[in-house]
C-alpha positions in Angstrom: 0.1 17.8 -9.3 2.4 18.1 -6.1 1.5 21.1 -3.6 4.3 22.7 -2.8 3.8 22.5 1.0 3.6 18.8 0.4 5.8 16.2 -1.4 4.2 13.8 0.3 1.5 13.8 -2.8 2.0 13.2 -6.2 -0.5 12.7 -9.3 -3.2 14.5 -7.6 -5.9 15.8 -9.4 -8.4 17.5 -7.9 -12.0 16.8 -8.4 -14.9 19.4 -6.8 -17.6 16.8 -6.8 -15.7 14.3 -4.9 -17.3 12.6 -2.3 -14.6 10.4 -0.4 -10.1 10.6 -1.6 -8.3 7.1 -1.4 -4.7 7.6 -0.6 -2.8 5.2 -2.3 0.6 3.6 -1.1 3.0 1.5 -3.1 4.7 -1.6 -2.8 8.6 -1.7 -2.2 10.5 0.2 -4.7 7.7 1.4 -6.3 6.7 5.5 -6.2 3.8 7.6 -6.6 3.7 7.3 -10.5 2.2 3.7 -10.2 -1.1 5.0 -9.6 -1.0 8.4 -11.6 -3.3 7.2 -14.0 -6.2 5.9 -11.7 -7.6 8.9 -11.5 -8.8 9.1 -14.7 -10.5 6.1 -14.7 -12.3 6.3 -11.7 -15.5 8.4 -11.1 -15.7 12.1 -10.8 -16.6 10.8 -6.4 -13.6 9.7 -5.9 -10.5 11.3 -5.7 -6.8 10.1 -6.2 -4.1 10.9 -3.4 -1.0 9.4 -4.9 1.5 9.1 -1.7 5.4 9.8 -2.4 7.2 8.2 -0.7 11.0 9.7 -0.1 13.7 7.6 -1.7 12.0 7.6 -5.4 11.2 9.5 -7.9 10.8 13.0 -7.2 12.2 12.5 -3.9 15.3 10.5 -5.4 17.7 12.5 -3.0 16.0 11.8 0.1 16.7 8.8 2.8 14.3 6.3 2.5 12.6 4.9 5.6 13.7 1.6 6.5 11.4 1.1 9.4 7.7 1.9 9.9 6.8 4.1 13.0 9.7 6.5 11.8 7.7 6.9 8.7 5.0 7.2 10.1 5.5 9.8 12.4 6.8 11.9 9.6 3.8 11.0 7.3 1.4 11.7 9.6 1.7 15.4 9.8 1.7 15.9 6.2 -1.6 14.3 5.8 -3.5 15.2 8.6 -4.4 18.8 6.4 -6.0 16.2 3.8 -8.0 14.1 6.0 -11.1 17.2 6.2 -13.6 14.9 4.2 -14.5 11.1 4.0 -11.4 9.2 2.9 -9.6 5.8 2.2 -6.2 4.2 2.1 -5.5 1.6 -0.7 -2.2 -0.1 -0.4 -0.3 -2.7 -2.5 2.5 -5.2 -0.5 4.4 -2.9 1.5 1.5 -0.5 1.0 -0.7 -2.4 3.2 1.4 -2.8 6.0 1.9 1.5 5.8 -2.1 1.7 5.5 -3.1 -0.5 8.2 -0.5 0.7 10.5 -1.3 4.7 9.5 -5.0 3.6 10.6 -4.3 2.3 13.8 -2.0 5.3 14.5 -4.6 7.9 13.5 -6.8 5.4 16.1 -3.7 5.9 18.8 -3.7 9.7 19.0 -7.7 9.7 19.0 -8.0 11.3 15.6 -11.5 12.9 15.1 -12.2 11.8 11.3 -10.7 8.1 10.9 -10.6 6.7 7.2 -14.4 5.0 6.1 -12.3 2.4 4.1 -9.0 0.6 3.7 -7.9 -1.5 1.0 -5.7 -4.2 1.2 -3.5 -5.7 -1.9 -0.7 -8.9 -2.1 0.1 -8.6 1.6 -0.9 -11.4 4.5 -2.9 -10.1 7.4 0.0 -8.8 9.9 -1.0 -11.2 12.4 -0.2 -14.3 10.3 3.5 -12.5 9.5 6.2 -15.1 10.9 9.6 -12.6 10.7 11.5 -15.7 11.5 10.3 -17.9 8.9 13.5 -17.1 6.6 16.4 -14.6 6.3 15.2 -11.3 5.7 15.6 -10.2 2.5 17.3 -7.0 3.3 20.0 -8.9 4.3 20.3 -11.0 1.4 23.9 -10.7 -0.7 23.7 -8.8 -3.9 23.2 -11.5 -5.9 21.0 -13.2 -3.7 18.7 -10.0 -3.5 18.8 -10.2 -7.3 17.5 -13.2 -7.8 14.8 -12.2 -4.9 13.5 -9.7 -7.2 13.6 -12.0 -10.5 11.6 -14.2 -8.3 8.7 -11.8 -7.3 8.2 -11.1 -10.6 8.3 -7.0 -10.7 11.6 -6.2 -12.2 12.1 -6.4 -16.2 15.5 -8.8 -16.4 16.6 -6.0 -19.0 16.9 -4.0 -15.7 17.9 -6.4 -13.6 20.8 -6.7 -15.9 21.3 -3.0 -16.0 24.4 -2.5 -13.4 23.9 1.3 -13.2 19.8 0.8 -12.8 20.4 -1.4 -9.5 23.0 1.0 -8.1 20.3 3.3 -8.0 17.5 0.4 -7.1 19.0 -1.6 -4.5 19.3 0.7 -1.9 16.2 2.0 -2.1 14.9 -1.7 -2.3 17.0 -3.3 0.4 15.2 0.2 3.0 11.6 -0.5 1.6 12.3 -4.2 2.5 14.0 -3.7 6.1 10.9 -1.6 6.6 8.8 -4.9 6.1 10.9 -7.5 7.8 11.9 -5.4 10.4 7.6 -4.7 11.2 6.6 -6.2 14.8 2.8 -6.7 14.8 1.2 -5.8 18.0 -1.9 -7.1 18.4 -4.8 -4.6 19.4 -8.7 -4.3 18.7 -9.9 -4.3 15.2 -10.8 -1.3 13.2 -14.2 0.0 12.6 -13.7 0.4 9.1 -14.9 -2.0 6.2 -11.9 -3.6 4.6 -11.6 -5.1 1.4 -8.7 -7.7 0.6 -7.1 -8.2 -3.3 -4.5 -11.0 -4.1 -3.3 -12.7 -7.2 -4.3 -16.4 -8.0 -0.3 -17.0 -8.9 1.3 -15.2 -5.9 4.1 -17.4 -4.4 4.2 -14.6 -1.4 0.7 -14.6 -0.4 -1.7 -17.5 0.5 -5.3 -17.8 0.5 -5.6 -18.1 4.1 -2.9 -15.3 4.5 -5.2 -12.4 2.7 -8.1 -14.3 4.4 -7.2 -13.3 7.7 -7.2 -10.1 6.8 -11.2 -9.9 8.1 -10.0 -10.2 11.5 -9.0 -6.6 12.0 -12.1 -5.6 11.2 -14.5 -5.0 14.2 -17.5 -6.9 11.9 -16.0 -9.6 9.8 -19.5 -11.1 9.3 -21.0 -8.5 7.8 -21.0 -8.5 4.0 -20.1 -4.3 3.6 -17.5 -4.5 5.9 -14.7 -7.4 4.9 -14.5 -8.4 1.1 -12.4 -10.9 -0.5 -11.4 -10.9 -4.4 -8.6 -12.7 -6.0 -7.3 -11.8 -9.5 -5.4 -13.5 -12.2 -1.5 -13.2 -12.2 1.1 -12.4 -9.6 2.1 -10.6 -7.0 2.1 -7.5 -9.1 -1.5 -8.2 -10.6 -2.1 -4.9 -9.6 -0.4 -3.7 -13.2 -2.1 -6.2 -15.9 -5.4 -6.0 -13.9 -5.9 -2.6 -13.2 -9.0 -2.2 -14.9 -10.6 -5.2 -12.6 -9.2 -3.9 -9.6 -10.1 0.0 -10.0 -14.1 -1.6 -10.9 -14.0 -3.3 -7.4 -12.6 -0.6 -5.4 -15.2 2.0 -6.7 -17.7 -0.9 -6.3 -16.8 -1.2 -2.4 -16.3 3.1 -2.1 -20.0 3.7 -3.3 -21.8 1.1 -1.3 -20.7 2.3 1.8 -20.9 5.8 0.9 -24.5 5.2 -0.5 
């Protein structure tokens, strides 16, 4: 369901014995509808906060962000009515960079009831980000942003093939990805929130040490509830053909420090 104060959610089905909602955040291109099954397969504790982003789906007609403290001065306000109980922010890729950075802004403006978890999925820690490491990818020509995409592994070739598909596609994709490569990180204290790290074993975008470093923006890396690590078979969009595997872990990670 979609409140009608809010198209900022998607998929959400409500659940009266939940004890904690994981707001969930896509990666680039992707919308709301990637997690509108999880729901469903997760226990009646937790509850499922889909997170439309505008450019996609339902929100096709609106402007996609193409940098990160716009959007999140705009998300911000939408969710702030949602945050009244224990919560979580899962994100995949770009998702992670919009949940870390919506955690350290609800830190910034001293917000009473700060998220108890944050997941983490195919995305380096933001301090190992080099932005000059190669051309950004928003920049790339057409056909070189095609071949981008065929690379990473997320796009069918049927649709990559499909001329009126990318009109539609590649200007969504070329924001989502300006948003990333544009992203400055500024270093600051670590969170006091347990953080759990996912990556695929065949990702060509994301090392081992990369999603490693991740347990450095938590304030107590050493301790075993609050950083995890967990690598799953396939590539940087594992988070499809593993779903199963990943939704186990998450709820795993949910109840133990809810417990």
């Amino acid at each position: 369901m979609t409140t009608q104060a809010n198209s900022w959610l998607q998929y959400w089905q409500r659940k009266p014995q939940a004890r904690v909602r994981l707001f969930c955040f896509p990666y680039a291109g992707g919308g709301a509808s990637i997690f509108r099954t999880w729901s469903e397969h997760l226990a009646q504790d937790i509850e499922v906060c889909p997170v439309q982003l505008p450019g996609r789906e339902n929100r096709l007609l609106e402007r996609p962000f193409s940098n990160l403290p716009a959007l999140l001065d705009a998300l911000v306000p939408a969710l702030l009515p949602y945050l009244d109980m224990p919560y979580a922010f899962f994100g995949h890729s770009m998702g992670s960079l919009i949940s870390f950075e919506l955690a350290r802004y609800l830190r910034q403006i001293e917000y009473s009831n700060m998220p108890v978890y944050l997941f983490v999925s195919a995305h380096s820690a933001p301090q190992m980000l080099d932005p000059d490491s190669e051309p950004p990818i928003y920049q790339l020509s057409e056909p070189e942003f095609i071949e981008k995409l065929r690379h990473l592994n997320g796009t069918s070739e049927a649709l990559l093939q499909n001329a009126e598909f990318l009109q539609l596609l590649i200007p969504l994709l070329r924001a989502d990805f300006a948003l990333c490569n544009t992203y400055k990180y500024i270093h600051a204290k670590p969170l006091s929130l347990s953080i759990s790290a996912f990556a695929g074993l065949q990702d060509p975008e994301v090392t081992h040490d990369g999603v490693s470093a991740w347990c450095l923006q938590t304030s107590r890396p050493n301790a075993a509830t609050n950083f995890r690590l967990r690598f799953f078979k396939g590539d940087h969009f594992f988070i499809h053909k593993e779903q199963a595997t990943l939704l186990q872990a998450i709820s795993q990670d949910l109840f133990d420090i809810l417990s």
